[in-house]
Residue, then its C-alpha position, 0 to 999 in steps of 0.5 A: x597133213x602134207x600140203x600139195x605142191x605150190x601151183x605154178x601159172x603154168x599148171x593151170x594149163x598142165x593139170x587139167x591134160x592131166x586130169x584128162x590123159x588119166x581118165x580111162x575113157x579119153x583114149x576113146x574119146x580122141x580116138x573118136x576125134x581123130x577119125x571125125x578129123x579124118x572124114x572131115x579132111x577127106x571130104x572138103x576142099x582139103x581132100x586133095x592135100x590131106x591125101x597128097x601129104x600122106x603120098x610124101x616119100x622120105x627115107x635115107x640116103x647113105x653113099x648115094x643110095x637111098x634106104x627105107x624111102x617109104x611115104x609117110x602113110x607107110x611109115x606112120x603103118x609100119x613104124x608108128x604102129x611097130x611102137x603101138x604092137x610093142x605096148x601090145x607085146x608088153x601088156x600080154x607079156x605082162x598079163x601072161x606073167x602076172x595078169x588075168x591070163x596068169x591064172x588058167x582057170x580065170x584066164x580061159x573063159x575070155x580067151x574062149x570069148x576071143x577065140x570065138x570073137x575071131x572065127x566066128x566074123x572070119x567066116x561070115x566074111x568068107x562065107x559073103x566073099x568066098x573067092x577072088x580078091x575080095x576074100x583077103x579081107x577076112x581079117x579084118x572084122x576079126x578084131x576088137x578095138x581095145x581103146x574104143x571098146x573100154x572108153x565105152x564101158x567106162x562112160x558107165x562108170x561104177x555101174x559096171x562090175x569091175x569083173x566086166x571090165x577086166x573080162x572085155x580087157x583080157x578078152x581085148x589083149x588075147x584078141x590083139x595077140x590073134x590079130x598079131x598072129x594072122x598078120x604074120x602068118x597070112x599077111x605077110x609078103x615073101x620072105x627074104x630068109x637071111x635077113x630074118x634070121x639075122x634078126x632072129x639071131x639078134x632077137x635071141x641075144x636080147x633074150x640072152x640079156x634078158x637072161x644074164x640080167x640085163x635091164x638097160x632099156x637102151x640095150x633093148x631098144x638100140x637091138x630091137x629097132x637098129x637090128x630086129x625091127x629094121x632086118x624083119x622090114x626087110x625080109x618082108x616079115x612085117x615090123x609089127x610082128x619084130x615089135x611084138x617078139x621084141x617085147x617079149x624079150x623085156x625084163x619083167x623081174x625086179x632087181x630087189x624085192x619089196x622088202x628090201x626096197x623099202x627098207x633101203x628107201x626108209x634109210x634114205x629118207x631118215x639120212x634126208x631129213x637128217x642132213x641139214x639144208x642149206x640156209x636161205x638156198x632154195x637148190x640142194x645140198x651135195x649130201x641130199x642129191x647123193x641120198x635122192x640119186x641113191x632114192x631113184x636107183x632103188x627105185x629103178x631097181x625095184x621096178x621091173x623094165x617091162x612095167x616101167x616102159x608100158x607106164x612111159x610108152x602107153x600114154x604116147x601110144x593112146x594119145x599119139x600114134x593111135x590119132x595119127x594113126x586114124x588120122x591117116x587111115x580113117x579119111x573116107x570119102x563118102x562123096x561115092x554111089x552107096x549102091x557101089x558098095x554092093x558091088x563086092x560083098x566087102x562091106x556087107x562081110x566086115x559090117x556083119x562079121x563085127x556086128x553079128x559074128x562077134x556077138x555071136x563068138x564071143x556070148x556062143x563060145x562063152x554060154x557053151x563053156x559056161x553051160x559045159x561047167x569048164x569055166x565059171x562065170x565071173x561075178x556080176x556077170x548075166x547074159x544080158x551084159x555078157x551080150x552088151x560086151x559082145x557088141x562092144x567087141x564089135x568096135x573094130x577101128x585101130x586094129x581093124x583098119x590096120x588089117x585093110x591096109x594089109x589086105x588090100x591095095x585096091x582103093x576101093x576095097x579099102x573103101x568098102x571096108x572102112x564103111x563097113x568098119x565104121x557102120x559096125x562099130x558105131x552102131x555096136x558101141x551104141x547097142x553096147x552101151x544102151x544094153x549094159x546102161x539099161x541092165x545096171x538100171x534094171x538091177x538097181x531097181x531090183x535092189 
């Protein structure tokens, strides 16, 4: 039996972060912490300093001009969020590769799910806000919060099939890809061409690299943030559409195969346990660091970069960015006349667009394929918990807030979307989870 590690004082305090950062709910829950902070913030006598601390500029002077001189609201948007749609690019890259989405027949029942997830809120909002200004907002109902959403589902624990839980994150991933898209293709500003093609063109050697075999993640991440993520912010493209081509352009293939790895690493630990230690040293010996270094080379060798860089970057992206992310964007203040929200048909658009257009894309589009016989309906699932995943897609915070910055300028249309977002949101986590709660229930007493 192998013994566990020797405690140290200070794992008392490591272990249980641990334990915690490795539930799949705790993303969801800090991210619910973060925007109560930010409410709380924006609605005390910290307001004005909570809102004059994001309005701080900063940027970077070289021969007496100062570049990229951004307050920290538009450097948390645009370049905190880049990291955030680089994890996005890696997991759709990975699961197109190799995941759920690999598989064109397991793959097509949750992308019709999005797909009617996105239109169907799009046109509640446009149908609410035809025209003016407030019409730019019709992206923003149309996405699904996948940290949220999932950290829902798996209050229920082993209630749920597995094959619910994979549904909702591929049905989540395809949703993120089509919020990527619209961004690019309906929420970008003018576009200066030679700096786009700039970093087109150094978008295209790291491909290149990829291809020679390249699997340096500094290569990678020296090209796509000094040239790719800094050429698109100044062309206008926004950033987070360089973090996402830029991922994609990550290895996802090993340099040596299962087989020969654990050959090699049988090797290396019978050469370790041959090697006589050190009497009374509790450092190693020259020949035992050689066989540990040959140990990770294979290691690394054998994972491939795009895996390797999701594992290191997702927990700083769930733990991090997304907090400080709803930290600077969910502060609202709901010191405002609640009749002034119907002024424009903002928050009436995004509330319904998440709450009923949702559902109704994501249960509509899927029945229809189902009842067509395109697509076969995934084991455990009923029409029942097919509606609970529909209301948990209609939790629309990260990704929905993030829009509303692109959308709109005027503060109050800000505003009003928020409310929106957050009224949807709630109340379709909390339809979501009594619903899928209820059928495990009922299907427990059936058994």
């Amino acid at each position: 039996m192998i013994k566990n590690y020797p405690t140290k004082p200070i794992d008392k305090i490591t272990q249980p972060v641990q334990r915690f950062i490795e539930q799949e709910k705790s993303g969801g829950l800090l991210l619910g912490i973060s925007v109560i902070i930010a409410l709380v913030l924006a609605n005390s006598p910290l307001s004005a300093a909570y809102h004059h601390f994001l309005e701080q500029t900063f940027g970077f002077r070289w021969n007496g001009k100062v570049f990229f001189d951004f307050t920290l609201h538009h450097w948390i948007n645009d370049g905190l969020m880049s990291i955030f749609f680089f994890v996005v690019g890696l997991e759709l890259k990975r699961e197109i590769i190799g995941g759920e989405l690999s598989n064109p027949r397991k793959a097509m029942l949750p992308i019709v799910a999005a797909i009617g997830g996105m239109v169907m809120p799009a046109l509640i909002f446009l149908l609410l806000n035809p025209s003016g200004e407030m019409h730019k907002g019709w992206g923003i109902p149309m996405a699904t919060d996948i940290a949220f959403a999932l950290g829902v589902l798996f209050l229920l624990g082993k209630k749920i099939p597995l094959s619910l839980k994979v549904f909702l994150t591929a049905l989540a991933i395809v949703d993120d890809l089509g919020a990527v898209l619209v961004i690019a293709f309906f929420y970008t500003a003018d576009i200066e061409m030679t700096y786009l093609l700039i970093g087109l063109f150094i978008l295209a050697i790291m491909y290149l690299g990829n291809k020679l075999g390249v699997r340096s993640i500094f290569f990678f991440a020296f090209l796509g943030i000094c040239g790719v993520w800094t050429c698109f912010v100044i062309s206008g493209v926004h950033a987070t559409i360089a973090a996402v081509l830029a991922a994609f352009t990550i290895p996802a293939d090993v340099k040596i195969k299962e087989t020969i790895f654990i050959s090699k690493i049988t090797n290396y630990l019978e050469a370790f346990k041959n090697i006589d230690p050190t009497e009374n040293n509790p450092t190693l010996t020259n020949d035992q660091l050689h066989v540990l270094e040959k140990i990770n080379v294979a290691t690394i060798a054998a994972t491939p970069p795009l895996q390797r860089l999701e594992h290191v970057m997702h927990p700083i992206v769930t733990f991090v960015i997304i907090p400080v992310f709803a930290i600077a964007n969910a502060g609202v203040s709901l010191d405002i006349d609640f009749y002034s929200l119907l002024d424009t048909n903002i928050a009436l658009g995004v509330a319904l667009g998440l709450l009923v257009g949702k559902v109704l894309g994501v249960v509509g589009f899927t029945a229809i394929f189902i009842k067509l016989k395109i697509a076969k309906v995934p084991e455990g699932m009923t029409i029942k918990n097919l509606f609970g995943l529909g209301f948990l897609a209609s939790i629309g915070f990260t990704m929905s807030l993030f829009v509303t910055s692109l959308a709109f300028t005027e503060e109050e249309y800000q505003t009003q979307a928020k409310i929106g977002i957050f009224a949807a949101s709630i109340i379709g986590g909390i339809l979501g989870y009594i619903i899928l709660n209820k059928n495990t229930e009922s299907s427990d007493d059936n058994e």
